[in-house]
N, C-alpha and C positions, 0 to 999 in steps of 0.2 A: 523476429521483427518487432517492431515496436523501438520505443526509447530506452537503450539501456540505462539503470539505476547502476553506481556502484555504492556499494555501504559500508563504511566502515566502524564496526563495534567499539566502544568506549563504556568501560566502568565506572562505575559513577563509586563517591564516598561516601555513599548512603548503600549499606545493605539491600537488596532485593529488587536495586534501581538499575538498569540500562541503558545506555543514550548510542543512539544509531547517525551519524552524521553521512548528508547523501548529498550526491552532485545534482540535483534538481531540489528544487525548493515547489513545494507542496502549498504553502498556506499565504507566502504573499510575506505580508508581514505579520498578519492574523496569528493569534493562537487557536489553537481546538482541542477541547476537553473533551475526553469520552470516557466513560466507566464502562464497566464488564455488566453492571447488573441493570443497563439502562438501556433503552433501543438507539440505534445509530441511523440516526434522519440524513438523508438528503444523498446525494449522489456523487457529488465533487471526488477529489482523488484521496482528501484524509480520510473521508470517510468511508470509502470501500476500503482501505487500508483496513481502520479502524476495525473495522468488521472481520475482516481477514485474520488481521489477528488475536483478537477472541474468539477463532473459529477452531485456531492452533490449542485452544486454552494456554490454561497456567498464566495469564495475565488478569490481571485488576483494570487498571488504568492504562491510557494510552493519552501523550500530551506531545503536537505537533506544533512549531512553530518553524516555520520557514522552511530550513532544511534538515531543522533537528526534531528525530522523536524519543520522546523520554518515557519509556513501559514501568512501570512500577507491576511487577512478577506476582504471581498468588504469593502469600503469604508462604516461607520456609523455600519456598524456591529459589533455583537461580541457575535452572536450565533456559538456556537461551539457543539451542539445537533448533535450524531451520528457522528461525526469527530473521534472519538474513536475508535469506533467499524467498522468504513472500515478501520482505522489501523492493527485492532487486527485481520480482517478477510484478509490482503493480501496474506497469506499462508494457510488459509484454501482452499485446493482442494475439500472437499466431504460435500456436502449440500445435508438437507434435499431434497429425490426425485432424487439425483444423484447416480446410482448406482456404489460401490464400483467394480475397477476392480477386477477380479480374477487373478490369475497366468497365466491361458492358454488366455488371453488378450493379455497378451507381450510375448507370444510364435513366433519363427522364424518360417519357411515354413518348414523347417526341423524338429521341436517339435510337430508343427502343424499334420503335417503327423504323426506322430508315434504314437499320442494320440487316 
Protein backbone atom coordinates (compact mmCIF):
# COMPACT_ATOMS: atom_id res chain seq x y z
CA UNK A 1 0.00 0.00 0.00
CA UNK A 2 1.09 3.24 -0.24
CA UNK A 3 2.28 5.30 -3.43
CA UNK A 4 4.39 3.17 -5.58
CA UNK A 5 8.01 5.04 -6.51
CA UNK A 6 9.45 3.56 -9.63
CA UNK A 7 13.35 4.45 -9.98
CA UNK A 8 15.44 4.14 -12.43
CA UNK A 9 19.48 4.18 -11.88
CA UNK A 10 21.64 6.41 -14.04
CA UNK A 11 25.57 6.81 -14.07
CA UNK A 12 26.67 9.79 -13.97
CA UNK A 13 30.44 10.97 -15.72
CA UNK A 14 31.81 11.78 -12.62
CA UNK A 15 33.21 8.65 -10.80
CA UNK A 16 31.55 7.64 -7.33
CA UNK A 17 28.42 9.76 -8.50
CA UNK A 18 24.85 8.12 -9.04
CA UNK A 19 21.60 9.78 -10.18
CA UNK A 20 18.24 7.99 -9.41
CA UNK A 21 15.33 9.55 -11.66
CA UNK A 22 11.70 8.81 -10.04
CA UNK A 23 8.07 9.11 -11.15
CA UNK A 24 7.17 11.43 -8.10
CA UNK A 25 8.95 14.49 -7.46
CA UNK A 26 9.95 15.00 -3.92
CA UNK A 27 11.20 18.65 -3.47
CA UNK A 28 8.88 20.91 -5.76
CA UNK A 29 11.29 22.80 -7.50
CA UNK A 30 13.46 23.20 -4.39
CA UNK A 31 16.92 21.71 -4.17
CA UNK A 32 18.02 19.77 -0.74
CA UNK A 33 21.43 19.32 0.36
CA UNK A 34 22.32 16.86 2.95
CA UNK A 35 25.80 15.48 3.94
CA UNK A 36 26.67 12.02 5.75
CA UNK A 37 28.42 13.93 8.57
CA UNK A 38 25.68 16.51 9.37
CA UNK A 39 22.09 15.79 11.23
CA UNK A 40 19.03 15.62 8.78
CA UNK A 41 16.34 18.19 10.24
CA UNK A 42 12.88 18.28 9.64
CA UNK A 43 10.44 15.58 8.40
CA UNK A 44 9.24 16.24 4.75
CA UNK A 45 9.82 13.13 2.26
CA UNK A 46 13.78 14.19 1.25
CA UNK A 47 14.59 14.17 4.36
CA UNK A 48 13.41 10.86 5.70
CA UNK A 49 14.88 9.69 2.46
CA UNK A 50 17.94 11.44 3.27
CA UNK A 51 18.25 9.69 6.50
CA UNK A 52 17.41 6.37 4.99
CA UNK A 53 20.08 6.51 3.00
CA UNK A 54 22.89 7.19 5.33
CA UNK A 55 21.50 4.53 7.35
CA UNK A 56 22.47 2.08 4.27
CA UNK A 57 26.06 3.72 4.58
CA UNK A 58 28.59 4.05 1.88
CA UNK A 59 27.15 7.43 1.09
CA UNK A 60 28.58 11.07 1.66
CA UNK A 61 26.21 13.22 0.15
CA UNK A 62 22.63 13.15 -0.86
CA UNK A 63 21.20 16.16 -3.47
CA UNK A 64 17.46 16.07 -4.31
CA UNK A 65 15.76 18.17 -6.72
CA UNK A 66 12.45 17.51 -7.90
CA UNK A 67 12.51 14.12 -9.02
CA UNK A 68 16.12 13.69 -9.29
CA UNK A 69 18.54 12.41 -6.43
CA UNK A 70 22.14 12.71 -7.11
CA UNK A 71 24.30 10.44 -3.96
CA UNK A 72 27.78 11.11 -4.31
CA UNK A 73 29.03 7.27 -2.75
CA UNK A 74 31.92 7.02 0.22
CA UNK A 75 34.90 7.60 -1.25
CA UNK A 76 36.34 4.27 -3.61
CA UNK A 77 32.90 3.00 -3.61
CA UNK A 78 30.47 2.41 -6.19
CA UNK A 79 28.19 -0.28 -4.72
CA UNK A 80 24.82 0.98 -5.16
CA UNK A 81 23.12 -2.69 -4.05
CA UNK A 82 19.65 -1.90 -2.51
CA UNK A 83 19.85 2.15 -3.02
CA UNK A 84 16.83 1.43 -5.16
CA UNK A 85 14.73 -0.21 -3.25
CA UNK A 86 14.73 2.37 -0.10
CA UNK A 87 13.83 4.76 -2.89
CA UNK A 88 11.05 2.77 -4.25
CA UNK A 89 10.00 1.95 -0.52
CA UNK A 90 9.74 5.80 0.85
CA UNK A 91 5.89 5.84 0.46
CA UNK A 92 5.34 2.39 1.21
CA UNK A 93 3.35 2.79 4.81
CA UNK A 94 2.03 -1.10 5.10
CA UNK A 95 4.69 -3.89 5.47
CA UNK A 96 4.47 -7.27 5.79
CA UNK A 97 3.29 -7.83 9.83
CA UNK A 98 1.88 -4.17 9.91
CA UNK A 99 -1.65 -4.17 10.25
CA UNK A 100 -3.71 -2.16 7.77
CA UNK A 101 -5.81 0.62 9.67
CA UNK A 102 -9.50 0.25 9.59
CA UNK A 103 -12.00 3.21 9.25
CA UNK A 104 -13.02 3.25 13.01
CA UNK A 105 -9.00 3.78 13.69
CA UNK A 106 -9.48 7.61 12.52
CA UNK A 107 -12.82 7.86 14.15
CA UNK A 108 -13.24 11.19 16.48
CA UNK A 109 -14.59 10.81 20.02
CA UNK A 110 -17.91 11.59 18.61
CA UNK A 111 -17.87 8.50 15.94
CA UNK A 112 -16.21 6.62 18.47
CA UNK A 113 -19.25 6.75 20.84
CA UNK A 114 -21.83 6.03 18.34
CA UNK A 115 -20.29 3.01 16.96
Amino acid sequence: MGQPVSVIEKPSSRPGVVRYELNRVLTGMGHERYRADRPVEGDRPPDELARRLFARGGIDAVHVNSNVITLDLAKGSADTDGIADIIEDLYTHYRPGVPVPSPEDFATGEEADAG
